[in-house]
C-alpha positions in Angstrom: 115.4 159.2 17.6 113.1 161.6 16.5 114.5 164.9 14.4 112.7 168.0 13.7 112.4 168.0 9.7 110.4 170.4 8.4 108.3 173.8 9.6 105.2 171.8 9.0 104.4 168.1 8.4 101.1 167.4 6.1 99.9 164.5 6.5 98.0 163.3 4.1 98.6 163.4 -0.1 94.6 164.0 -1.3 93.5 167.2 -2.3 93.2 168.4 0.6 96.6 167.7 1.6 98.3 169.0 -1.5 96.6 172.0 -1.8 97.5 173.3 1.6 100.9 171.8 1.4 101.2 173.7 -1.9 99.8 177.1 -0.6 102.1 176.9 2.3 105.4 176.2 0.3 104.6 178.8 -1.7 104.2 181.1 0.9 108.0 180.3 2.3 107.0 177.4 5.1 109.0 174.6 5.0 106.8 171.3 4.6 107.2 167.9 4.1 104.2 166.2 3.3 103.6 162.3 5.0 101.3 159.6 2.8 101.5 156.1 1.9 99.7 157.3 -1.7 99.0 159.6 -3.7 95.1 160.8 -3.6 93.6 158.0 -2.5 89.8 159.0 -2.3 90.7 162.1 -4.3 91.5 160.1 -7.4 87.9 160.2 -8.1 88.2 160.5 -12.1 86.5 164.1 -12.8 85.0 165.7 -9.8 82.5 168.5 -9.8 83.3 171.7 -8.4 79.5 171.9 -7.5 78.5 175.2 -5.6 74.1 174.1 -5.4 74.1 170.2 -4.7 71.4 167.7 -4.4 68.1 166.9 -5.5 67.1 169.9 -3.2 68.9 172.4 -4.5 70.7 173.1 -1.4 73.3 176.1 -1.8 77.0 174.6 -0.2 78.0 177.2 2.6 80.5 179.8 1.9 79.7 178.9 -2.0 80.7 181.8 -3.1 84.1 182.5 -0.8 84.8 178.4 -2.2 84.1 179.5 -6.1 86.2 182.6 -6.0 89.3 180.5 -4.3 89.1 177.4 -6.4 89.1 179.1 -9.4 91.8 181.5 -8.1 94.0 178.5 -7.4 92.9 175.0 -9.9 94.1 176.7 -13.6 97.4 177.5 -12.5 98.3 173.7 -12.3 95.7 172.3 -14.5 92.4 172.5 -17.0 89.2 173.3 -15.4 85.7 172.7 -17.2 83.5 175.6 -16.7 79.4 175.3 -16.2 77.5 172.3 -15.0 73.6 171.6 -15.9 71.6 170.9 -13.6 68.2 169.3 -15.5 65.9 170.1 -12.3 62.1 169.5 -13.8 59.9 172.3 -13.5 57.6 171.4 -10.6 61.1 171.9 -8.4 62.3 175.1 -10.5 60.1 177.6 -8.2 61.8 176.1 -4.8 65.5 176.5 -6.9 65.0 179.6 -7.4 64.4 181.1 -4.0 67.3 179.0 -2.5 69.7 180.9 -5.1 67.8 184.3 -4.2 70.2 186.8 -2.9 73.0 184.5 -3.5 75.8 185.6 -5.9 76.3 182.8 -7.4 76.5 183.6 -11.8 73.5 181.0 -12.6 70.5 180.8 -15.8 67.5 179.5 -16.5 67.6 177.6 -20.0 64.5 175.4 -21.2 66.8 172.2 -20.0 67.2 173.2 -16.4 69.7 175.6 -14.3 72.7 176.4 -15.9 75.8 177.6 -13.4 78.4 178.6 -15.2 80.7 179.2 -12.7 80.5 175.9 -11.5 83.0 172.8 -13.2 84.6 170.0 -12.9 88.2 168.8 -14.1 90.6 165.7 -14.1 92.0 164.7 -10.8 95.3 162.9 -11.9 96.9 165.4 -13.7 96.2 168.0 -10.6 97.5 166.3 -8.0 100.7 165.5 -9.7 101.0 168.6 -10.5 100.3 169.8 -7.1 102.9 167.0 -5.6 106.0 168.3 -8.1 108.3 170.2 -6.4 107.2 168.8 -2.7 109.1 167.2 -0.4 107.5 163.8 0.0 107.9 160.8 2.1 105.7 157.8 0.8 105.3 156.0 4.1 102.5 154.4 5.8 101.6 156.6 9.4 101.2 154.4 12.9 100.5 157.2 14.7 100.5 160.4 15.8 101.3 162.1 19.1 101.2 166.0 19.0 103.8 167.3 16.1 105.5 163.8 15.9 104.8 161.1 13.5 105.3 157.5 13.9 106.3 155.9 10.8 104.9 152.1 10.0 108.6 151.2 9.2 109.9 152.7 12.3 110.9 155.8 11.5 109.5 159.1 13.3 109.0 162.5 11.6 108.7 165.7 14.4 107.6 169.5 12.6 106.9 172.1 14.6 103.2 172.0 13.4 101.3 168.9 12.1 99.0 169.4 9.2 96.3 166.7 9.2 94.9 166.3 6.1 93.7 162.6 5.9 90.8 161.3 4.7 88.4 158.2 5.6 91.5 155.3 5.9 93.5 157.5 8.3 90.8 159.0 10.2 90.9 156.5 12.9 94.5 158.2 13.3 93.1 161.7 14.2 90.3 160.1 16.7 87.7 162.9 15.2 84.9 160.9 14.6 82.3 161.9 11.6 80.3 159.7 8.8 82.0 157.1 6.1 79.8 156.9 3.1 81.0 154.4 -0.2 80.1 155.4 -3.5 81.4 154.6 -6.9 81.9 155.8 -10.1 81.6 154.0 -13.8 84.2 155.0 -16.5 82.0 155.6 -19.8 83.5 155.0 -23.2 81.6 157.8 -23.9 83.4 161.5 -23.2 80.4 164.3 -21.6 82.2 167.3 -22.3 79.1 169.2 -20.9 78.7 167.7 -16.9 75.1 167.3 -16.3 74.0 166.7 -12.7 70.8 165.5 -11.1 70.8 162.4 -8.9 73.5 161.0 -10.5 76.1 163.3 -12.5 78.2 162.6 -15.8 81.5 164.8 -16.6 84.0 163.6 -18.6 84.0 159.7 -18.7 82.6 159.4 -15.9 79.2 158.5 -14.3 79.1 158.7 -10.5 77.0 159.1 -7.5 75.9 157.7 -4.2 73.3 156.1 -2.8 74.3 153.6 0.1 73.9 154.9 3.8 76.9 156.2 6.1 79.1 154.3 8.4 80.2 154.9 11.5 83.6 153.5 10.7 86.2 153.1 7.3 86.1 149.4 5.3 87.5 149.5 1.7 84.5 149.5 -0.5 83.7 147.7 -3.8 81.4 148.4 -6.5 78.4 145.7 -6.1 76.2 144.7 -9.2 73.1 147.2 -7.6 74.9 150.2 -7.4 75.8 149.6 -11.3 72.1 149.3 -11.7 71.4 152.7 -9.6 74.0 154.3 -11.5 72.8 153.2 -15.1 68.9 153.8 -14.1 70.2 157.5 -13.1 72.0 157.7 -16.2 68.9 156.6 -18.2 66.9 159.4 -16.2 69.5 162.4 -16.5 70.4 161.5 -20.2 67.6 159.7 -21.8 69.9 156.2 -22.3 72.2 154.1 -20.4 76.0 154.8 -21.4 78.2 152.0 -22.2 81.1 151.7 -19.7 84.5 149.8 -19.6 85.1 150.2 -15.6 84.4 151.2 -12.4 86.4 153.3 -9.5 85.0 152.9 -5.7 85.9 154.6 -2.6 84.9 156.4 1.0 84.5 159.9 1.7 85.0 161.5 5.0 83.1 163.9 6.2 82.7 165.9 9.0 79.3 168.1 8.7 81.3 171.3 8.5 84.2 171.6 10.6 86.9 171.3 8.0 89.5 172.8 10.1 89.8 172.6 13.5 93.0 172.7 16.4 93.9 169.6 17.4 97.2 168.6 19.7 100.3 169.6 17.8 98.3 171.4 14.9 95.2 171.5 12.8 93.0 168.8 11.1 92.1 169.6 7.6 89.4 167.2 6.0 86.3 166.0 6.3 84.9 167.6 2.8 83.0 164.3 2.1 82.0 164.5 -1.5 82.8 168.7 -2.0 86.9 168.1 -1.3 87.5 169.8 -4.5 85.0 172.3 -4.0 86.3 173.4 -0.4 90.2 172.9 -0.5 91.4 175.9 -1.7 89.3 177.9 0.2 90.2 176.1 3.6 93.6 176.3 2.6 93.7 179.6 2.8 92.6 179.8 6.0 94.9 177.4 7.5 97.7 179.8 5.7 96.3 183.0 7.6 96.6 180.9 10.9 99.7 179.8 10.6 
């Protein structure tokens, strides 16, 4: 029989997940958060927190209401690298420029490229244990969902008043919201890049990572393949003048949902569908489901 168990059930343990399950706790809501792992795609090694992505230049949405909330929120629980370069060559620079026109995002022009300072990146593991101490957690696989209740893969199920889901690509198929699956992987470098450099492919940390492979219309586990080591080593070359030396690899599938990060659904809200820009966008989203609820 099904109990009630909690003011709100999260489901889902990424950083999405976390971050609103941490915002609401601390705000005085009772949650229990639902996942079989912790992180899953958002154990990418060192992710940026990128506010002008691309080749393109392209300024993220909101960018500067994301910035200001991410680094309101990230330091409290863990280190955060500031300043990312961004080695655009100068044919592009002219087109850069006007995109950041009139946007308040703290940026520079050096003689390597564009410099944003307020821009980073940071270590994934330590901050989403950190985010996950002090939580109440069930590590469970989900069957289902129907409204507020949860149906547990060992039989169980879990009822809240509101369900929280904040899953990525392998438990999308549990929310029935569509979107894009696109693989990508990233080498671990025996080299450490305390400076994250970013164009095409990106290096922060000891990690090299990017994506090239097209989207898919639905989630299968993904595994590094012997050409997307070459595309990541021929970037590297490119961005940093040589080809790193690296000891392993890390491969998943982001979720993403063009833009509608946080929608109603029966029983609740859906948080996710960041794709690559999880970190970038959590916080800020957070907040917003906060203010809802």
């Amino acid at each position: 029989m099904s109990q009630p168990v909690a003011e709100v059930i999260v489901l889902g343990a990424g950083i999405a997940g976390l971050t609103a399950a941490r915002l609401l706790h601390e705000a005085g809501h009772r949650v229990r958060v639902v996942s079989r792992e912790l992180g899953d795609a958002s154990r990418v090694p060192e992710p940026l927190l990128n506010p002008v992505r691309g080749k393109r230049g392209s300024v993220a949405p909101e960018a500067e209401e994301a910035l200001e909330a991410l680094w309101g929120f990230y330091p409290r629980f863990a280190p955060v690298r500031r300043g990312i370069l961004r080695p655009v060559p100068r044919p592009e620079r002219e087109a850069w420029r006007a995109r950041l026109e009139g946007r308040s995002i703290p940026h520079r022009w050096l003689e390597e490229g564009l410099y944003l300072q307020s821009a980073g990146w940071l270590e994934s593991t330590p901050l989403l244990h950190r985010l996950a101490e002090g939580l109440d957690i069930v590590w469970a696989g989900v069957e289902r969902f129907e409204g507020n209740t949860l149906w547990l893969e060992d039989g169980r199920s879990l009822t809240g008043e509101v369900l929280v889901y904040a899953g990525g690509a392998s438990g999308a198929h549990l929310a029935g919201l569509g979107g894009r699956f696109t693989p990508g992987s990233v080498l671990i470098t025996r080299e450490h890049f305390k400076q994250a450099r970013s164009y095409g492919v990106y290096v922060a940390g000891h990690s090299l990572g990017g994506s090239y492979l097209p989207h898919r219309e639905r989630y299968s586990p993904h595994q590094i393949q012997p050409q997307e080591v070459e595309w990541l080593l021929s970037g590297a070359e490119q961005l940093l003048g040589y080809r790193p030396e690296w000891r392993s690899s890390w491969s998943s599938v982001r979720y993403r949902l063009d833009g509608d990060y946080l929608k109603e659904i029966p029983g609740g809200y859906a948080i996710t569908g960041f794709g690559s820009a999880a970190y970038f966008y959590a916080p800020l989203y957070a907040r917003r489901l906060l203010a809802r609820l």
